[in-house]
Kinemage of the C-alpha trace (Angstrom):
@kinemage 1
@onewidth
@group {chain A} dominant
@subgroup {mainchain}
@vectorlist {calphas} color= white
{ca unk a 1} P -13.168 -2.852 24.438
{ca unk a 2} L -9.707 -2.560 23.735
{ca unk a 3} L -9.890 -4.098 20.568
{ca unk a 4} L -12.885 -2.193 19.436
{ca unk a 5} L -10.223 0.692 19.436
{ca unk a 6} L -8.042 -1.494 18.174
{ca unk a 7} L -10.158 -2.176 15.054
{ca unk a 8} L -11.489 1.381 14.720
{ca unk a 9} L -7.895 2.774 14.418
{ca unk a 10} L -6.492 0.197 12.396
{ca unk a 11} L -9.695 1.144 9.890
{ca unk a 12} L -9.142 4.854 10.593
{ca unk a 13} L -5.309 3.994 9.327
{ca unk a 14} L -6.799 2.254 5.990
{ca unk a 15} L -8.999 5.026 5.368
{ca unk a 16} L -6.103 6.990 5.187
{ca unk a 17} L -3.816 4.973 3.544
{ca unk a 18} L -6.831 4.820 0.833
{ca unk a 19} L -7.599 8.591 0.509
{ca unk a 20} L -3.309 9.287 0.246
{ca unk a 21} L -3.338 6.574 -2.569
{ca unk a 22} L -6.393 7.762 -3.921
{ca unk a 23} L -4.959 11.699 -4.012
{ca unk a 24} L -1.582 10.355 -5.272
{ca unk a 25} L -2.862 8.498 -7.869
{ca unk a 26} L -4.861 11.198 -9.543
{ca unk a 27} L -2.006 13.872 -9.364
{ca unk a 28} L 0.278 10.860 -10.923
{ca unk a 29} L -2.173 10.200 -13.681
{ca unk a 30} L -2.025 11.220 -17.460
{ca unk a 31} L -3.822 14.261 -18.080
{ca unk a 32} L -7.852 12.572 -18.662
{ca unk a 33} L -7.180 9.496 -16.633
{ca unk a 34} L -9.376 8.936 -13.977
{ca unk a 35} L -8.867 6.872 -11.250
{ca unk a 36} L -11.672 5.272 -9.253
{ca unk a 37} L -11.443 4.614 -5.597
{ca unk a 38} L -12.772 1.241 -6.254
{ca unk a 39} L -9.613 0.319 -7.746
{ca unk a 40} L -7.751 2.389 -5.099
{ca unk a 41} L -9.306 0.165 -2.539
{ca unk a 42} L -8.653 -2.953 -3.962
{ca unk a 43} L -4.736 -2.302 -4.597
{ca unk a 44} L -4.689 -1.489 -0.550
{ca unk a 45} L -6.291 -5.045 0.147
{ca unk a 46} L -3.747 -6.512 -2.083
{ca unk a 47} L -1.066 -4.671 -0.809
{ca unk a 48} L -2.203 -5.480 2.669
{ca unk a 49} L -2.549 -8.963 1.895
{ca unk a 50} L 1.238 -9.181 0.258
{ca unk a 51} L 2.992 -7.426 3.265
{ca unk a 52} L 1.329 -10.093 5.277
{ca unk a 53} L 2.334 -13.155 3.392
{ca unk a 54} L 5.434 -11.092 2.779
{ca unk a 55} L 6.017 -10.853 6.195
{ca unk a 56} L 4.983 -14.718 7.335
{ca unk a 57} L 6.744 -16.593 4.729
{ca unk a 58} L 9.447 -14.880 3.200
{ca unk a 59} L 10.746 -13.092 6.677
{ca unk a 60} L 11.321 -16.449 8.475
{ca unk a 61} L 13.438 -17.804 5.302
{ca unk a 62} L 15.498 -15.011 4.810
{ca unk a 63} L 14.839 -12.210 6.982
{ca unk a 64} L 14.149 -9.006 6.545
{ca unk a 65} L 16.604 -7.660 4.080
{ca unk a 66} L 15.199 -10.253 1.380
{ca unk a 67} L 11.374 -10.111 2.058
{ca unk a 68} L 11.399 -5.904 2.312
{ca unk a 69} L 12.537 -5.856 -1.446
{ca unk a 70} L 10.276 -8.562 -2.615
{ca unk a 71} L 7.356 -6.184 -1.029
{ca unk a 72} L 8.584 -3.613 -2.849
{ca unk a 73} L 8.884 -5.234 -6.109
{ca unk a 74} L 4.984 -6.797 -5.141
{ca unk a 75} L 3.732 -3.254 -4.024
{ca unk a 76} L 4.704 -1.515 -7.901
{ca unk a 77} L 3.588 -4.835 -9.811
{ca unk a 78} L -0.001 -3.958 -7.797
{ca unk a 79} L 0.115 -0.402 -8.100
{ca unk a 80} L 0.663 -0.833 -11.871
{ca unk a 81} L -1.563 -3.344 -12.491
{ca unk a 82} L -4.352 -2.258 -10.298
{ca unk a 83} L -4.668 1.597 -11.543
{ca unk a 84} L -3.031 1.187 -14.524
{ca unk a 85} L -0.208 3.476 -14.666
{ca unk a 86} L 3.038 3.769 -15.854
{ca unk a 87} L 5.862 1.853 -14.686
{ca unk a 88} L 7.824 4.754 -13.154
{ca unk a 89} L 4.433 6.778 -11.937
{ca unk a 90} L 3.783 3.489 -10.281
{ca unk a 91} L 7.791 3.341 -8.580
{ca unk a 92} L 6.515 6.869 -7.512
{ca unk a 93} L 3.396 6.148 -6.295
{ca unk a 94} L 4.367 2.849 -4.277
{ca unk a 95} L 7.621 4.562 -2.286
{ca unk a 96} L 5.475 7.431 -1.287
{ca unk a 97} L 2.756 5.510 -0.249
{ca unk a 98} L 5.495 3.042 1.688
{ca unk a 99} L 6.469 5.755 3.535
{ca unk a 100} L 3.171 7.023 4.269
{ca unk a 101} L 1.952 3.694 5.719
{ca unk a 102} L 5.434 3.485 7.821
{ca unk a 103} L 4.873 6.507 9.577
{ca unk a 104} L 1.331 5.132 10.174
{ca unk a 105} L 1.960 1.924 11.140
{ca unk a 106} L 4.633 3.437 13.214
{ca unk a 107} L 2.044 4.789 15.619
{ca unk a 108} L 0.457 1.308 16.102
{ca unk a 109} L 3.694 -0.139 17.839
């Protein structure tokens, strides 16, 4: 049972995480861009996917303070890439949705 709840919140937390990026992305976009959640939903399973390999092969090798950046740097490649934006709307876009996943994920500790 406990990890039914632990599942449901953790998808409760994406669904979030999905509907910020979603809403930042559109107010970030040139004036008749539109951005599909489809893409918005596959830039959070990439990002996902990068803090984790982020965080199990680059942490061990040089701690924190060299795989953080790297995640960074990962998170505005995707975030450009995926919804094809601007390299500073995508900066934008990837701190803000940083620190909206931090205070998230801060609740699951």
């Amino acid at each position: 049972m406990p990890i039914l709840i632990s599942a449901f919140l953790l998808f409760i937390a994406f669904v979030i995480a999905a509907g910020s990026l979603w809403f930042l992305a559109c107010e970030m976009s040139p004036l008749g861009y539109e951005v599909s959640f489809g893409r918005v939903v596959t830039a959070i399973i990439l990002m996902a996917v990068s803090i984790l390999l982020t965080s199990k092969f680059l942490a061990p090798m040089g701690g924190m303070m060299f795989s953080i950046p790297v995640f960074a740097a990962v998170t505005v490649l995707i975030v450009k890439l995926a919804l094809r934006l601007s390299f500073s709307r995508s900066v934008v876009i990837a701190l803000i949705y940083a620190a909206i996943w931090t205070i998230a994920w801060g609740f699951f500790d």
